[in-house]
C-alpha positions, 0 to 999 in steps of 0.5 A, a space after each residue: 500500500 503507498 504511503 507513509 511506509 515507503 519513506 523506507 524506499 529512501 532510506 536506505 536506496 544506496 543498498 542494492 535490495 534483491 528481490 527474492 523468488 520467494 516469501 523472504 521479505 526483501 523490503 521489510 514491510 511483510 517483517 514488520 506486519 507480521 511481527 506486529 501480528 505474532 512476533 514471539 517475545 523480545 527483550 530488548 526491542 529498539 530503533 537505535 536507541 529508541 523505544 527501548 523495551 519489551 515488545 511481542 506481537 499480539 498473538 505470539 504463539 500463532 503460526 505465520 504462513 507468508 504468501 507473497 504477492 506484491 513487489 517493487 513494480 507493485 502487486 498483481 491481481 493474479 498473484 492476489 487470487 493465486 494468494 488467496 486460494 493458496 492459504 484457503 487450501 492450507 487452512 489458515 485461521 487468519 488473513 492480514 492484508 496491508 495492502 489494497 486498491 487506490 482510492 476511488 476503488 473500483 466495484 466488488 467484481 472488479 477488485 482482487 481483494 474483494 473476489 478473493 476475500 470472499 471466498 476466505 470468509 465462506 471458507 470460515 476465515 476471518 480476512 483483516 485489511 487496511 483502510 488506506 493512508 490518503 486521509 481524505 473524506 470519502 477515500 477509504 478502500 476494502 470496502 467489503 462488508 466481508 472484511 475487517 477495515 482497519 483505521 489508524 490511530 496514535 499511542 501515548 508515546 512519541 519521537 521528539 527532538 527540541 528545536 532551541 531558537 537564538 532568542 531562547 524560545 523551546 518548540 519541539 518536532 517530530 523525528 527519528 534523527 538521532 544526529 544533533 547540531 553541537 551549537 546554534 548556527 543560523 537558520 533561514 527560510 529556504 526561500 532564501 537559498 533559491 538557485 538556478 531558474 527555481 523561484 523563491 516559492 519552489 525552493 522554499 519546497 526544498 526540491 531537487 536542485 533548488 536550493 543554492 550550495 552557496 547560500 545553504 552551507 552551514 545553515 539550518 533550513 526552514 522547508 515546507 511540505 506540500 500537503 497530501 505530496 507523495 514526495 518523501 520528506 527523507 529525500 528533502 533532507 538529503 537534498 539540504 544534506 548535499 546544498 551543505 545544510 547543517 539542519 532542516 525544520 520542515 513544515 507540515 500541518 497535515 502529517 506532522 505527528 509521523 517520526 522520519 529518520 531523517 540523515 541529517 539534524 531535523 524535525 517536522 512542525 506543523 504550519 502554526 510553529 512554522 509561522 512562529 520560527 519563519 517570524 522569528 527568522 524575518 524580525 531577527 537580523 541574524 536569527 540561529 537555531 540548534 535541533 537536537 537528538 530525537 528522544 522517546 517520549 511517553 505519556 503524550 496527550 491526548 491519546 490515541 487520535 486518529 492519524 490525520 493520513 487514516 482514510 476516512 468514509 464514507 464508503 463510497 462504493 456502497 455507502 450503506 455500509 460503514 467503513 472503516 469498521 474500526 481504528 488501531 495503533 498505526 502511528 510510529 510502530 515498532 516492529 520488526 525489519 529484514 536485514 536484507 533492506 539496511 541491515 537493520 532487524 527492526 524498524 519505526 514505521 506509519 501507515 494503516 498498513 501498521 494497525 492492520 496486524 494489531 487487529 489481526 492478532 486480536 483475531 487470533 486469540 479470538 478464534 483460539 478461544 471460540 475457534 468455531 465462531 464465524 469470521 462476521 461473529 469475530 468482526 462483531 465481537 471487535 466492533 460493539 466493545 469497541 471505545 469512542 474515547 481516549 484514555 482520558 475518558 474524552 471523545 476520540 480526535 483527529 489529527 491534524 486540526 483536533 476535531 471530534 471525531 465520528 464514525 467515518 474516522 474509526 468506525 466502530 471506535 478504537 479496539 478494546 482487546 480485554 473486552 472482546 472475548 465476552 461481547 454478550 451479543 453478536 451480529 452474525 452474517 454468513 455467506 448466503 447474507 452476502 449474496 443477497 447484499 450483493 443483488 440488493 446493490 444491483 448484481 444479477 445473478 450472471 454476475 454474481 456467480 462470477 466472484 460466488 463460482 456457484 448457482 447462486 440465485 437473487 431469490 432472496 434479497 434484502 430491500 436495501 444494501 442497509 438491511 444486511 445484519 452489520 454491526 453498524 447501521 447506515 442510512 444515506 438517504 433517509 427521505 422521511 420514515 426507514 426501518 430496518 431489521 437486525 439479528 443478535 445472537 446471545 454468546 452470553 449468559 444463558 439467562 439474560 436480559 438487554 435493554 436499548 439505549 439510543 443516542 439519536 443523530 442530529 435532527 433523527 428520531 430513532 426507535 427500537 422495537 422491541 427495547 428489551 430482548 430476554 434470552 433464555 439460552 446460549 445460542 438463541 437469537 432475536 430479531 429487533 427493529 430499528 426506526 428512523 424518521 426525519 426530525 430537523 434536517 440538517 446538513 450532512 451525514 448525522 451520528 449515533 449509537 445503540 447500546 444493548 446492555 445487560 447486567 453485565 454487557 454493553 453492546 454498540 453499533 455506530 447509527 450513521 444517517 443522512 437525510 434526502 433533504 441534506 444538500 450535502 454529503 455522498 451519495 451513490 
C-alpha cells in the first residue's frame, strides 16, 4: 500500500535490495506486519536507541504462513487470487492484508481483494485489511462488508527532538534523527537559498536542485511540505544534506505527528510553529537555531487520535455500509525489519498498513478461544466493545486540526482487546447474507456467480444494501420514515436480559422495537427493529449509537444517517 511506509524506499536506496523468488521479505514491510501480528517475545526491542523495551506481537504463539504477492513494480491481481486460494487450501485461521486498491476503488467484481476475500470468509476465515493512508473524506478502500477495515490511530508515546531558537524560545518536532547540531548556527527560510531558474516559492519546497550550495552551507533550513505530496520528506533532507545544510525544520500541518529518520539534524512542525520560527527568522537580523537528538517520549496527550493520513468514509462504493469498521495503533510502530533492506532487524514505521496486524492478532486469540465462531461473529465481537474515547475518558480526535471525531474516522471506535472475548451479543452474517447484499446493490445473478463460482440465485434479497445484519447501521438517504431489521445472537449468559439505549443523530428520531430482548439460552437469537424518521434536517451525514446492555454487557453499533433533504454529503 503507498504511503507513509515507503519513506523506507529512501532510506536506505544506496543498498542494492534483491528481490527474492520467494516469501523472504526483501523490503521489510511483510517483517514488520507480521511481527506486529505474532512476533514471539523480545527483550530488548529498539530503533537505535529508541523505544527501548519489551515488545511481542499480539498473538505470539500463532503460526505465520507468508504468501507473497506484491513487489517493487507493485502487486498483481493474479498473484492476489493465486494468494488467496493458496492459504484457503492450507487452512489458515487468519488473513492480514496491508495492502489494497487506490482510492476511488473500483466495484466488488472488479477488485482482487474483494473476489478473493470472499471466498476466505465462506471458507470460515476471518480476512483483516487496511483502510488506506490518503486521509481524505470519502477515500477509504476494502470496502467489503466481508472484511475487517482497519483505521489508524496514535499511542501515548512519541519521537521528539527540541528545536532551541537564538532568542531562547523551546518548540519541539517530530523525528527519528538521532544526529544533533553541537551549537546554534543560523537558520533561514529556504526561500532564501533559491538557485538556478527555481523561484523563491519552489525552493522554499526544498526540491531537487533548488536550493543554492552557496547560500545553504552551514545553515539550518526552514522547508515546507506540500500537503497530501507523495514526495518523501527523507529525500528533502538529503537534498539540504548535499546544498551543505547543517539542519532542516520542515513544515507540515497535515502529517506532522509521523517520526522520519531523517540523515541529517531535523524535525517536522506543523504550519502554526512554522509561522512562529519563519517570524522569528524575518524580525531577527541574524536569527540561529540548534535541533537536537530525537528522544522517546511517553505519556503524550491526548491519546490515541486518529492519524490525520487514516482514510476516512464514507464508503463510497456502497455507502450503506460503514467503513472503516474500526481504528488501531498505526502511528510510529515498532516492529520488526529484514536485514536484507539496511541491515537493520527492526524498524519505526506509519501507515494503516501498521494497525492492520494489531487487529489481526486480536483475531487470533479470538478464534483460539471460540475457534468455531464465524469470521462476521469475530468482526462483531471487535466492533460493539469497541471505545469512542481516549484514555482520558474524552471523545476520540483527529489529527491534524483536533476535531471530534465520528464514525467515518474509526468506525466502530478504537479496539478494546480485554473486552472482546465476552461481547454478550453478536451480529452474525454468513455467506448466503452476502449474496443477497450483493443483488440488493444491483448484481444479477450472471454476475454474481462470477466472484460466488456457484448457482447462486437473487431469490432472496434484502430491500436495501442497509438491511444486511452489520454491526453498524447506515442510512444515506433517509427521505422521511426507514426501518430496518437486525439479528443478535446471545454468546452470553444463558439467562439474560438487554435493554436499548439510543443516542439519536442530529435532527433523527430513532426507535427500537422491541427495547428489551430476554434470552433464555446460549445460542438463541432475536430479531429487533430499528426506526428512523426525519426530525430537523440538517446538513450532512448525522451520528449515533445503540447500546444493548445487560447486567453485565454493553453492546454498540455506530447509527450513521443522512437525510434526502441534506444538500450535502455522498451519495451513490
Amino acid at each position: 500500500m503507498h504511503g507513509y511506509e515507503a519513506e523506507m524506499e529512501e532510506v536506505e536506496e544506496s543498498v542494492k535490495t534483491v528481490s527474492f523468488k520467494s516469501p523472504r521479505d526483501s523490503s521489510g514491510h511483510g517483517s514488520h506486519t507480521a511481527s506486529t501480528a505474532a512476533g514471539r517475545y523480545v527483550t530488548n526491542m529498539n530503533y537505535n536507541g529508541l523505544a527501548t523495551g519489551g515488545a511481542r506481537g499480539g498473538a505470539p504463539m500463532a503460526r505465520i504462513a507468508v504468501y507473497k504477492t506484491c513487489w517493487d513494480s507493485g502487486c498483481y491481481d493474479v498473484d492476489l487470487l493465486a494468494a488467496f486460494d493458496d492459504a484457503i487450501r492450507d487452512g489458515v485461521d487468519v488473513l492480514s492484508l496491508s495492502l489494497g486498491p487506490t482510492s476511488p476503488q473500483g466495484d466488488y467484481f472488479s477488485d482482487a481483494i474483494s473476489i478473493g476475500s470472499f471466498h476466505a470468509s465462506s471458507h470460515g476465515i476471518v480476512v483483516v485489511s487496511s483502510a488506506g493512508n490518503e486521509g481524505n473524506r470519502g477515500s477509504a478502500t476494502n470496502l467489503a462488508p466481508w472484511m475487517i477495515t482497519v483505521a489508524a490511530s496514535s499511542m501515548d508515546r512519541d519521537f521528539t527532538s527540541n528545536i532551541i531558537l537564538g532568542d531562547g524560545i523551546n518548540f519541539t518536532g517530530e523525528s527519528l534523527a538521532l544526529l544533533q547540531m553541537n551549537t546554534s548556527t543560523r537558520i533561514i527560510s529556504a526561500s532564501e537559498a533559491y538557485a538556478g531558474y527555481f523561484t523563491p516559492y519552489q525552493s522554499s519546497y526544498c526540491l531537487e536542485s533548488s536550493l543554492s550550495s552557496t547560500k545553504s552551507r552551514g545553515k539550518v533550513l526552514v522547508c515546507q511540505h506540500a500537503e497530501s505530496s507523495t514526495e518523501s520528506k527523507l529525500a528533502k533532507s538529503k537534498i539540504v544534506q548535499a546544498a551543505g545544510g547543517v539542519g532542516m525544520i520542515l513544515v507540515d500541518e497535515a502529517d506532522k505527528d509521523v517520526a522520519i529518520p531523517f540523515v541529517i539534524p531535523a524535525a517536522v512542525v506543523g504550519k502554526r510553529t512554522g509561522n512562529k520560527i519563519l517570524s522569528y527568522i524575518n524580525r531577527t537580523r541574524k536569527a540561529t537555531s540548534r535541533i537536537f537528538s530525537a528522544k522517546t517520549v511517553l505519556g503524550s496527550q491526548p491519546a490515541p487520535k486518529i492519524t490525520a493520513f487514516s482514510s476516512k468514509g464514507p464508503n463510497a462504493l456502497t455507502p450503506e455500509i460503514l467503513k472503516p469498521d474500526i481504528t488501531a495503533p498505526g502511528l510510529n510502530i515498532l516492529a520488526a525489519w529484514s536485514p536484507a533492506n539496511g541491515k537493520m532487524h527492526s524498524n519505526i514505521l506509519s501507515g494503516t498498513s501498521m494497525a492492520c496486524p494489531h487487529v489481526t492478532g486480536i483475531v487470533a486469540l479470538v478464534k483460539a478461544v471460540y475457534p468455531s465462531w464465524s469470521p462476521s461473529s469475530i468482526k462483531s465481537a471487535i466492533m460493539t466493545t469497541a471505545t469512542m474515547m481516549d484514555k482520558n475518558r474524552k471523545p476520540l480526535t483527529v489529527d491534524p486540526e483536533g476535531r471530534r471525531g465520528n464514525a467515518f474516522d474509526y468506525g466502530a471506535g478504537f479496539v478494546n482487546p480485554r473486552r472482546v472475548l465476552d461481547p454478550g451479543l453478536i451480529y452474525d452474517t454468513q455467506t448466503t447474507d452476502y449474496k443477497a447484499f450483493l443483488c440488493s446493490i444491483g448484481y444479477n445473478e450472471k454476475s454474481l456467480h462470477l466472484i460466488t463460482r456457484d448457482n447462486s440465485t437473487c431469490d432472496q434479497t434484502l430491500p436495501t444494501a442497509t438491511g444486511l445484519n452489520y454491526p453498524s447501521i447506515t442510512v444515506p438517504n433517509l427521505k422521511n420514515y426507514f426501518s430496518v431489521m437486525r439479528t443478535v445472537t446471545n454468546v452470553g449468559e444463558p439467562n439474560s436480559a438487554y435493554k436499548a439505549f439510543i443516542s439519536s443523530p442530529a435532527g433523527i428520531n430513532v426507535t427500537v422495537v422491541p427495547r428489551l430482548l430476554v434470552f433464555s439460552s446460549y445460542g438463541q437469537k432475536i430479531d429487533f427493529t430499528v426506526s428512523f424518521k426525519v426530525g430537523a434536517p440538517s446538513e450532512g451525514y448525522g451520528f449515533g449509537l445503540l447500546t444493548w446492555r445487560s447486567r453485565k454487557s454493553r453492546v454498540t453499533i455506530p447509527l450513521v444517517v443522512r437525510s434526502a433533504h441534506s444538500t450535502s454529503g455522498l451519495l451513490r
